[in-house]
N, C-alpha and C positions, 0 to 999 in steps of 0.2 A: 731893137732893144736888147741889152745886155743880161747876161744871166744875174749880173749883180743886183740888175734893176728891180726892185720890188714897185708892185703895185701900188695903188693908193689905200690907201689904210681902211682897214674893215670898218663900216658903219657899227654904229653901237646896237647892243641886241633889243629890239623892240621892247621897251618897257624899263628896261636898264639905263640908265644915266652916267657915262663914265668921266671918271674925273677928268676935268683938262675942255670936256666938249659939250658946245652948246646945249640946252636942254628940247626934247622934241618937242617938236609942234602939237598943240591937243587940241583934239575938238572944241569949238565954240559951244557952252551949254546952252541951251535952248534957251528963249528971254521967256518971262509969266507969260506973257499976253499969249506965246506961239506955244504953248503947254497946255493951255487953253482954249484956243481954237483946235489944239491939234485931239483934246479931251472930247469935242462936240462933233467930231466928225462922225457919218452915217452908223460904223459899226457898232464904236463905243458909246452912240446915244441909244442904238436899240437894245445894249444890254442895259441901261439905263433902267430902260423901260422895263424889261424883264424882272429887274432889283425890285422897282419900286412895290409891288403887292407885299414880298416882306415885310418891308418896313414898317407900308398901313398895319401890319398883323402885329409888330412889335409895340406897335404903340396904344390895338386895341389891349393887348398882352398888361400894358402899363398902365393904361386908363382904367380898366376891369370892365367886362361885359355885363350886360344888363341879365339878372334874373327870372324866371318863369315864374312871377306870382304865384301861381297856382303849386310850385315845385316849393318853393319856403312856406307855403301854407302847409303843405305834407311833409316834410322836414319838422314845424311849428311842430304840428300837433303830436309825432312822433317823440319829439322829442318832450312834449308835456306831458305826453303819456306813461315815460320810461319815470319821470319824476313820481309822477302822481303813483305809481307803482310803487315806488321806494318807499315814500311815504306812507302809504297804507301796507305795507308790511313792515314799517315801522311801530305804527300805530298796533298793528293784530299783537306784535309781537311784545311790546311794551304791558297791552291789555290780555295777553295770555301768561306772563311775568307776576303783572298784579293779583292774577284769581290764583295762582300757583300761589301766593306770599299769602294772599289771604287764608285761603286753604289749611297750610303748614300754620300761620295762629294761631286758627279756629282749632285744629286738631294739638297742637302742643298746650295751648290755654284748656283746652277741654278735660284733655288727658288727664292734667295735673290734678285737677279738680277731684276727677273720678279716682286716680290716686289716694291723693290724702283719705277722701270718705272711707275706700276699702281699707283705710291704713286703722283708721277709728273704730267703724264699724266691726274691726274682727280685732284687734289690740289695744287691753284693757287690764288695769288689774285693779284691786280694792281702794288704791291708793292713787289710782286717774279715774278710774271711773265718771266723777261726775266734772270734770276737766272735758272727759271724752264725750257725753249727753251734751254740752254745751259745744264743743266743735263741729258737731255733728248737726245739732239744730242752726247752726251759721253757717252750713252747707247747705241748707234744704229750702224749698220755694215750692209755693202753690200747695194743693191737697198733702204732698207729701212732707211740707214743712209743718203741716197741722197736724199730720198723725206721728211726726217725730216727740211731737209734745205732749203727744195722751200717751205714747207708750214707752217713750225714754223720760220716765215723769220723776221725780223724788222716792215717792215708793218701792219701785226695779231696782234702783241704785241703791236703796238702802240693805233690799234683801240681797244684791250682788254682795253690796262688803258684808254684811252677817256670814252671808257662805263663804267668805274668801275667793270669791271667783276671780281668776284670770285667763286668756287667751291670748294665742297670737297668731294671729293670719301670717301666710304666706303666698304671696304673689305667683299664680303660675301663667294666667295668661290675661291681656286686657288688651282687646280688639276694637278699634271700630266697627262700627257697625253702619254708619248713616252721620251726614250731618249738610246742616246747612248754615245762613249766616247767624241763626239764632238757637239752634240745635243741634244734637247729637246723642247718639244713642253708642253705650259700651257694652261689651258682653264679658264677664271675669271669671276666672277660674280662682276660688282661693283654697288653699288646705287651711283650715282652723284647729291649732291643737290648745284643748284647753281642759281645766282641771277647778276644783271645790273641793270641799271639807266631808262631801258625800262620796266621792270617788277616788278609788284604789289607787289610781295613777295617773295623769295625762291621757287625755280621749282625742281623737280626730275624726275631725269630719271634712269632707269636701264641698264646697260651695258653688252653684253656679249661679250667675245672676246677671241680670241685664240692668246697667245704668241708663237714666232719660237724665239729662242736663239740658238746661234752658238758658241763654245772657239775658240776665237782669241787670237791668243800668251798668250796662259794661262788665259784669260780673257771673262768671258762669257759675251757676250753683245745679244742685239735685232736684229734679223734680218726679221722679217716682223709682224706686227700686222693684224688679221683678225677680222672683226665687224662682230658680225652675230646677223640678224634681230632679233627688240625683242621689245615690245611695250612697249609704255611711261608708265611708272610710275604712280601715281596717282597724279594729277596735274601738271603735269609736259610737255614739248616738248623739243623736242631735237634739235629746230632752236634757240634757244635765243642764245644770245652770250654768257655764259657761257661755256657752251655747245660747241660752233661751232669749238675752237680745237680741242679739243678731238674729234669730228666726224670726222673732215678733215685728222689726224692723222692715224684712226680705218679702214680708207679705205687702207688695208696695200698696199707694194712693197715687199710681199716676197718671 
């Protein structure tokens, strides 16, 4: 063979297809049937077998497992318990709400009561006077609305305006002292400065005195005023006739 001679011509590179030459030969693919039989052979049946507990597990997974009676019974009652809890600290808290509102009522309806009386009781002049006998007896209940009436009577009133009497209280303290849903009891501090046709100037006295109020039909009124001792004032006595209802009054019936 001659140097000119070339060989025969390179095959094509395995997997490459050159133009001009036939295409390679490719494996026959398996047919179902022998993919099949070739699937059931010893090794890959026994991983088969291996898979299969899985599966069962995926499907209890899907189905849901059965419960422990006895475990949702204790769960149940747990959980009735956490309810039943809410609610009755619902309940306390609703009903310690109530006695609070009630409370605040009883004490602002009471109050006001004992107010206005002190407001009567020590501020008056010739010209209210018996305006003030009458608000004051629509204040009072029980023994002390009967001795409002013998001693804040027409006659008192008439000798106040003869003397030209007037006074006027001044609010310094009004405490509770006690109350329930039908009672309550105040304790007041008044300064009274007051003046007549007998006296040089304006006199003061200090007052102290404990209110008893009682609800009648709905209505809290006075049921007995108590004076307790307490020395005059700075120029002041507590005999002038300003003065002498309010003292005559202060000796309560309660």
């Amino acid at each position: 063979m001659s140097e000119t001679d070339e060989g025969p011509p390179p095959g094509p590179v395995p997997g490459i297809r050159v133009l001009g030459q036939p295409a390679p030969p490719q494996a026959a693919l398996p047919r179902p049937e022998e993919s099949a039989s070739a699937a059931t052979g010893p090794d890959f049946h026994a991983g088969a077998e291996e898979d299969s507990e899985p599966a069962a597990d995926a499907d209890d997974l899907r189905v849901g497992r059965l419960v422990n009676p006895r475990a949702a019974m204790v769960l149940l009652a747990v959980a009735l318990a956490g309810v039943c809890g809410t609610v009755a600290f619902g309940l306390l808290w609703a009903h310690d709400q109530s006695k609070q509102s009630s409370a605040s009522r009883i004490q602002a309806d009471s109050r006001a009561v004992a107010f206005d009386f002190l407001r009567y009781f020590t501020t008056f002049d010739p010209a209210t006077v018996a305006k003030t006998f009458q608000d004051i007896q629509a204040l009072s209940t029980g023994t002390f609305a009967d001795q409002a009436r013998t001693e804040f009577s027409p006659q008192l009133r008439q000798q106040l305006q003869a003397a030209g009497a007037s006074t006027h209280g001044a609010l310094r303290y009004l405490e509770l002292q006690s109350f329930t849903s039908t009672t309550a009891a105040y304790f007041a501090d008044v300064v009274q400065t007051f003046s007549n046709n007998r006296t040089s100037g304006p006199q003061s006295d200090e007052l102290r005195l404990v209110i008893d109020l009682s609800l009648v039909k709905g209505q809290w009124k006075v049921s007995g005023v108590t004076s307790l001792d307490t020395p005059a004032a700075s120029g002041g006595s507590s005999s002038s006739g300003g003065a002498s209802s309010s003292g005559g009054a202060s000796s309560s019936g309660g």
